[in-house]
C-alpha positions in Angstrom: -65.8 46.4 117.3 -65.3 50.3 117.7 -65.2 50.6 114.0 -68.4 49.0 114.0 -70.1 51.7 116.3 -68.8 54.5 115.0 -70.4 53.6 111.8 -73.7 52.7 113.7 -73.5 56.3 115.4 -72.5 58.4 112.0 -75.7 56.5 110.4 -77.9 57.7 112.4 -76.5 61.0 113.2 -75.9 62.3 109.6 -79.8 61.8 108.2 -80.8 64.1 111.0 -78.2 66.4 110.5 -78.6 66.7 106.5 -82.7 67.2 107.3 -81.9 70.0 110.1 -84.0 73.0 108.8 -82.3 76.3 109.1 -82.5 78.7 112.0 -82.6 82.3 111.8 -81.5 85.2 114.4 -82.2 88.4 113.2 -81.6 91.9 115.1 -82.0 95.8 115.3 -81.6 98.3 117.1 -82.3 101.1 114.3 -86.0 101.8 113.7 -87.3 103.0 110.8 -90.6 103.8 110.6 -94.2 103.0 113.0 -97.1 103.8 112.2 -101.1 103.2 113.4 -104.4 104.5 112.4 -103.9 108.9 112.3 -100.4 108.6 113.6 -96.7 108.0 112.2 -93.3 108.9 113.3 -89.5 107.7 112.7 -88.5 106.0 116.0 -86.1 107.8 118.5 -85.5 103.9 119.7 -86.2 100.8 118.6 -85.3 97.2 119.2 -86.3 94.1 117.8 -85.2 90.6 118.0 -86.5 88.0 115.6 -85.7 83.8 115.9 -87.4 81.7 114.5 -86.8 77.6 112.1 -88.2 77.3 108.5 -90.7 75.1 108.3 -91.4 74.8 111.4 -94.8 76.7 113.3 -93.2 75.7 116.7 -90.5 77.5 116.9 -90.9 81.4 116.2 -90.2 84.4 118.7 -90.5 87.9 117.4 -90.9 91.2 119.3 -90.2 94.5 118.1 -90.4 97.8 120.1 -90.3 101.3 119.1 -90.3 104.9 121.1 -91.5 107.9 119.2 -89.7 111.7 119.5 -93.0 111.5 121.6 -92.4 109.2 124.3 -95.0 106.7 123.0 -94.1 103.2 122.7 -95.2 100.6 120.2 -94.5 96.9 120.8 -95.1 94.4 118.6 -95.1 90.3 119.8 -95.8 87.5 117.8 -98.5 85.5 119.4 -98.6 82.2 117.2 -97.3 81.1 113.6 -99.5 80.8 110.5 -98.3 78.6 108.8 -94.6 77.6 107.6 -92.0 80.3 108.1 -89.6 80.6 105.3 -86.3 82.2 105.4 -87.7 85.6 104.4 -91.2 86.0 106.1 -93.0 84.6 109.2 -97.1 85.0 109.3 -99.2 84.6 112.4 -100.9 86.1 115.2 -99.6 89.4 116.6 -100.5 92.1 119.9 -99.8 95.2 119.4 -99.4 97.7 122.1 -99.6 101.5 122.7 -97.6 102.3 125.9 -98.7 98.8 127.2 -102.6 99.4 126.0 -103.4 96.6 123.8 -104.3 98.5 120.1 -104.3 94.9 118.3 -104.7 92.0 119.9 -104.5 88.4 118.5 -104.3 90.2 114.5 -102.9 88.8 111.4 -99.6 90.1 110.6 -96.5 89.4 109.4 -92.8 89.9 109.7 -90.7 90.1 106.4 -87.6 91.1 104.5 -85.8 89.2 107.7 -83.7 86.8 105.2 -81.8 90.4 104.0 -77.9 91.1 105.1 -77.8 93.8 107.9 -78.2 97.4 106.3 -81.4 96.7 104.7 -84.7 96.9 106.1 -87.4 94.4 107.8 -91.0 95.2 107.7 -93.9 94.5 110.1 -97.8 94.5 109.5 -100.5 93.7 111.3 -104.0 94.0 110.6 -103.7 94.6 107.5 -102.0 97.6 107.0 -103.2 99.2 109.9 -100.4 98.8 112.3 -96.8 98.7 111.0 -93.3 99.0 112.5 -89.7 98.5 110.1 -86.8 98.6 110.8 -82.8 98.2 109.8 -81.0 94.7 110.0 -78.5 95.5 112.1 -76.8 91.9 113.2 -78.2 88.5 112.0 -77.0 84.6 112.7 -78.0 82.0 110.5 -77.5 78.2 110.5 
């Protein structure tokens, strides 16, 4: 009888687990570039934490901040997904900020260059090209 429900419980379990979609965790803390309309720098700081499932418009979090030589600070949230992330970019709906003064609010943007080993670079852009933060990989999880 235990044989029985095992088999009953591994039937069920292992169609959800071979259709699991994978989930990506991506990090910096090494800023490359920012940029908006008349200004640019390289980032003194910058942090950035990206998680998000392929396939799936649900379940996305990215923010990204960055402080210029300056003092000013750029940040960067995804608002809502566009769409079906894939392992490489993730589109939707972004605010950008200006030392907490909205610049951008609810714009078209996206995030890619996340499904790259740490080392290499991520790049951010909203509005076009108007608004733009990137990054270095710096630690990623994946499964």
């Amino acid at each position: 009888m235990k044989a029985t429900h095992l088999l009953t419980a591994l039937s069920v379990l292992c169609p959800a687990l071979a259709w699991s979609l994978p989930v990506h965790s991506v990090w910096s803390n090494q800023g490359l570039y920012v940029s908006e309309p008349g200004a640019s720098a390289t980032p003194s700081s910058a942090k950035s934490t990206f998680n998000w499932q392929e396939a799936n418009s649900a379940s996305a979090f990215l923010n990204a901040q960055a402080t210029t030589p300056a003092g000013v600070r750029y940040e960067f949230s995804l608002v809502s997904v566009s769409g079906d992330p894939s392992a490489d970019v993730v589109r939707g709906l972004w605010n950008v900020t200006r030392n907490g003064a909205p610049l951008c609010t609810m714009c078209a943007g996206s995030a890619y260059g996340l499904s790259q080993a740490p080392g290499a670079y991520f790049k951010i852009y909203v509005d076009g090209e108007r608004y733009h933060l990137s990054g270095y990989i710096t630690n990623r999880y994946d499964y």
